[in-house]
C-alpha positions in Angstrom: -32.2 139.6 57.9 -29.6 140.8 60.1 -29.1 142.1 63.5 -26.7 144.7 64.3 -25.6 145.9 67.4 -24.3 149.4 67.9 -22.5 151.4 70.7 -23.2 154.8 72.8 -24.4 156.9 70.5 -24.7 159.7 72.7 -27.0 162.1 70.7 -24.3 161.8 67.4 -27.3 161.7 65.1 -25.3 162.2 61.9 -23.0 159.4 62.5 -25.6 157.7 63.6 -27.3 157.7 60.2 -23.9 157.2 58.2 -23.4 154.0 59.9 -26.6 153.1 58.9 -25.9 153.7 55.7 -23.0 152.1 55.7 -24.5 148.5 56.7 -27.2 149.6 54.4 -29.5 148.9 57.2 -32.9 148.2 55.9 -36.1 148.5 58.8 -37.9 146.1 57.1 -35.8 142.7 57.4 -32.7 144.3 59.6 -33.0 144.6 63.6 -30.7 147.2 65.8 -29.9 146.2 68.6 -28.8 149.8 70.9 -26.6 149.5 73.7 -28.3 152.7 75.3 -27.1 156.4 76.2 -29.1 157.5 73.3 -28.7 160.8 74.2 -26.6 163.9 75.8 -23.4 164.9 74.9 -23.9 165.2 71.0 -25.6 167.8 69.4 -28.6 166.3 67.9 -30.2 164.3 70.6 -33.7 165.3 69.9 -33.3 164.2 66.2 -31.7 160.8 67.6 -34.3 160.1 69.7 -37.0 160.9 67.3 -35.4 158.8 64.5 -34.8 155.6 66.6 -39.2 156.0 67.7 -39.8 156.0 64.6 -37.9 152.7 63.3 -40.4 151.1 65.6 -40.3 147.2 66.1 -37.0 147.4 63.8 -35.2 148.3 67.2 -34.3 147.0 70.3 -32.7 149.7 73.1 -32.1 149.4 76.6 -31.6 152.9 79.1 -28.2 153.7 80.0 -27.1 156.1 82.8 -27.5 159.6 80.3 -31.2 158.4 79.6 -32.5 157.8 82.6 -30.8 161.5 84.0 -33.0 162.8 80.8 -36.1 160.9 82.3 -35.0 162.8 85.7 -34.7 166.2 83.8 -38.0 165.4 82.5 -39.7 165.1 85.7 -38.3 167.7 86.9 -36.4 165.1 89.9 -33.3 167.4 88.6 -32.3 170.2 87.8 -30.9 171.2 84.4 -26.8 172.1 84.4 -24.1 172.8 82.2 -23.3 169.1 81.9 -26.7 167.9 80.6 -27.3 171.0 78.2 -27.8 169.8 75.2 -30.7 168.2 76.2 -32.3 171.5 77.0 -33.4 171.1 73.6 -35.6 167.8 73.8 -37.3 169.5 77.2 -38.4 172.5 75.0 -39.6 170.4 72.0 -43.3 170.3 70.9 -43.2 166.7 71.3 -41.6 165.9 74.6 -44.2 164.1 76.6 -44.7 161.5 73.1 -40.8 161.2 73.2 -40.6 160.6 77.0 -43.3 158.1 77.2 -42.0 156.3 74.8 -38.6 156.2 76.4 -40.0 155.6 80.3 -40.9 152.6 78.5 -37.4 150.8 77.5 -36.0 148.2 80.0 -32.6 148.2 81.1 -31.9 144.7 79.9 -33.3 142.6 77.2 -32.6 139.1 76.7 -33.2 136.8 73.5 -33.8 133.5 74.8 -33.4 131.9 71.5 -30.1 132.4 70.6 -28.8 133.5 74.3 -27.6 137.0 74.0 -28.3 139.7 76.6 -28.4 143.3 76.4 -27.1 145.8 78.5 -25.8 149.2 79.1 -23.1 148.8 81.5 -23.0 145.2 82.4 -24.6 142.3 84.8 -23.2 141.3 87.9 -21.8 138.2 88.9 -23.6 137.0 91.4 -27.2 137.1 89.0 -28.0 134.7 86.7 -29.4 136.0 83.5 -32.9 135.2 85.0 -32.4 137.0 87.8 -30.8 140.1 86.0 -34.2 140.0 84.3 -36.4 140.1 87.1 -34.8 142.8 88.8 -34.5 144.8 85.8 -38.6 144.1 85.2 -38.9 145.6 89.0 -37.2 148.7 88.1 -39.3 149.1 84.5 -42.9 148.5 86.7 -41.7 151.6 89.0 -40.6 153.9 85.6 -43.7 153.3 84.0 -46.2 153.9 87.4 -47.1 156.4 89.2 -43.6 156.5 91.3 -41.4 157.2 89.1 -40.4 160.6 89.7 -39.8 159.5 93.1 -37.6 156.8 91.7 -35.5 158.6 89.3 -34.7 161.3 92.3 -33.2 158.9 94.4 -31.3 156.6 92.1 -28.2 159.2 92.2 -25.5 157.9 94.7 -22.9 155.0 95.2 -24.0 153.2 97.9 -24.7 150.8 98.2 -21.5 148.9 96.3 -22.1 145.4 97.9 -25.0 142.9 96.7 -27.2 141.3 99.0 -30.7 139.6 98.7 -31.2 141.5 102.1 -31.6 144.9 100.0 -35.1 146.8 100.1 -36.5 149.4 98.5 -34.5 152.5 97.1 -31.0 151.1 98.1 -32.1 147.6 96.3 -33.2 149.9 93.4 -30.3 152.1 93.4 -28.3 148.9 93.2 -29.9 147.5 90.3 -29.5 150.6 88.2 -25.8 151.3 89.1 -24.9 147.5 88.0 -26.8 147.7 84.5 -26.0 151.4 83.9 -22.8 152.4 85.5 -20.9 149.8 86.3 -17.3 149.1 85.1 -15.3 147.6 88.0 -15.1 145.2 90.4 -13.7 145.0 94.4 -12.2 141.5 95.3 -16.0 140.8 96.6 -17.5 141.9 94.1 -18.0 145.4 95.5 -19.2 147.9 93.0 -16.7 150.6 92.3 -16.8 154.0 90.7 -14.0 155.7 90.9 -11.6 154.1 88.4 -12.6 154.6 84.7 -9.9 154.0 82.5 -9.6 151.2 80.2 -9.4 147.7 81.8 -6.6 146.6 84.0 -4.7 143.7 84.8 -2.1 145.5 87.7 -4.4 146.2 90.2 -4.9 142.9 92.3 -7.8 144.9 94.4 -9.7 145.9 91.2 -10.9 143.5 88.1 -13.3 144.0 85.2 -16.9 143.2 85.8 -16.6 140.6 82.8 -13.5 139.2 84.2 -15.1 137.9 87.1 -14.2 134.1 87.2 -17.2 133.0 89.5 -19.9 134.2 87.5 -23.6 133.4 87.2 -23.8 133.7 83.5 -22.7 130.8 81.6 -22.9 130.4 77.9 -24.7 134.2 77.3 -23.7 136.5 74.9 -23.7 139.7 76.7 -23.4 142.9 74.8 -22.3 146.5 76.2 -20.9 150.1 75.8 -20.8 152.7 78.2 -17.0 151.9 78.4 -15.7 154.0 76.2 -11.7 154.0 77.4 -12.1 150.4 77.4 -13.2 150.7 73.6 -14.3 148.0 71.1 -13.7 144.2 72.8 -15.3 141.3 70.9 -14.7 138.0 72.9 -16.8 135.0 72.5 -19.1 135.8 75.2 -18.9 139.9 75.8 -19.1 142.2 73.1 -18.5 146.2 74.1 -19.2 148.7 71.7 -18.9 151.9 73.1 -15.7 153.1 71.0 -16.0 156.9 71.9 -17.3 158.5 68.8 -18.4 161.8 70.9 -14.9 161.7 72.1 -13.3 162.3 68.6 -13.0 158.6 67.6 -15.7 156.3 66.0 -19.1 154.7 66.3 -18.8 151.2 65.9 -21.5 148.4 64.7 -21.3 144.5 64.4 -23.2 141.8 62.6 -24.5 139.3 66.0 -24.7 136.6 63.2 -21.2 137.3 62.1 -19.2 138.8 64.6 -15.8 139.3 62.3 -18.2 142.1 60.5 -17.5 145.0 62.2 -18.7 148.0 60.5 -17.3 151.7 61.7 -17.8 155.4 61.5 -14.7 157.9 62.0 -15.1 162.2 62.2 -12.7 161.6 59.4 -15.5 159.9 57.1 
């Protein structure tokens, strides 16, 4: 058995299924682990979701910031534009309300306790512990799958607030939560959440660091694994793995072994 982690896909469904066949992935011993945005700016996102329900228990995804906007499209929280068009396509299909139950029900982190490795979309922040990280993203999952969910997904859009504090309540304690997991990239000198830089990490900036970079952290020994960085590209470091490397952006879609991390397994347009 292996486990095999994989980056944004991002509705790419055809590379999707080339990188599966080029681990020879096999749903009946092998696990995927899916670093989330499932979903938008490929072609084939109805296709992609379908196939990754049907793999069943031989999969493990979390939501990143595209899926949840689908849930939001879904429940009509937002409007359909020009930048979230191709999934026009999976609000018209016959099977949309099996589809978007199934996905309402994906958490934004998951954590293996048994070999410490924690997955995310767009990271954890530094002042949680993995326990905590847990908790709060098991408070966001209760609200998706309830009856106040629509309300929830219309008023996770915005920035503020940047700053954590236990003193946070309600929406802006929600809105918090899912900007860390699903958005964030980098950090403010307190640990401020920022959203206006999204280049690939830097070290000249003394105001602005790397969420993983953070030296005071809260997360000891975990294994935490990533993508929705996609100018950052494909890091593997001891303790963070990202694997968003941009294959909807022209380049590749990038897998690794968790049990052997120097097998890294990639799909290119060229291919």
């Amino acid at each position: 058995m292996a486990v095999y982690a994989i980056g944004d896909i991002q509705g790419c469904y055809n590379a999707f299924r080339r990188l599966l066949d080029k681990i020879n992935f096999d749903p009946q011993k092998d696990h995927l682990w899916l670093t989330g945005d499932l979903v938008n700016r490929g072609s084939d996102s109805l296709k992609t979701l379908r196939f990754i329900k049907n793999l069943g228990q031989a999969v493990t995804t979390v939501l990143g910031n595209h899926d949840l906007h689908l849930l939001a499209l879904h429940f009509e929280a937002k409007p359909l534009n020009k930048e979230s068009i191709w999934l026009e396509e999976i609000l018209n299909a016959h099977d949309r309300e099996s589809l978007m139950g199934w996905l309402r029900q994906k958490p934004l982190v998951h954590y293996s306790k048994n070999n410490d490795r924690f997955l995310v979309h767009a990271g954890i922040h530094p002042d949680w512990t993995i326990e905590q990280a847990v908790s709060y993203a098991k408070e966001i999952a209760v609200i998706l799958q309830g009856d106040n969910c629509k309300q929830l997904l219309n008023a996770m859009y915005g920035n503020t607030p940047h700053r954590w504090s236990k003193k946070l309540k309600g929406i802006e304690k929600h809105r918090f939560i899912i900007n860390t997991f699903t958005r964030m990239r980098m950090l403010s000198k307190d640990n401020g959440l920022d959203f206006q830089y999204k280049g690939g990490a830097i070290k000249d900036k003394e105001n602005l660091k790397p969420w993983f970079e953070v030296k005071d952290n809260q997360w000891k020994e975990t294994l935490i694994v990533f993508g929705h960085w996609s100018a950052l590209g494909l890091m593997v470091k001891p303790k963070f793995i990202c694997l968003d490397t941009g294959y909807v952006w022209g380049r590749e879609l990038t897998a690794i072994n968790l049990d052997e991390k120097s097998q890294l397994i990639k799909i290119s347009h060229q291919e």
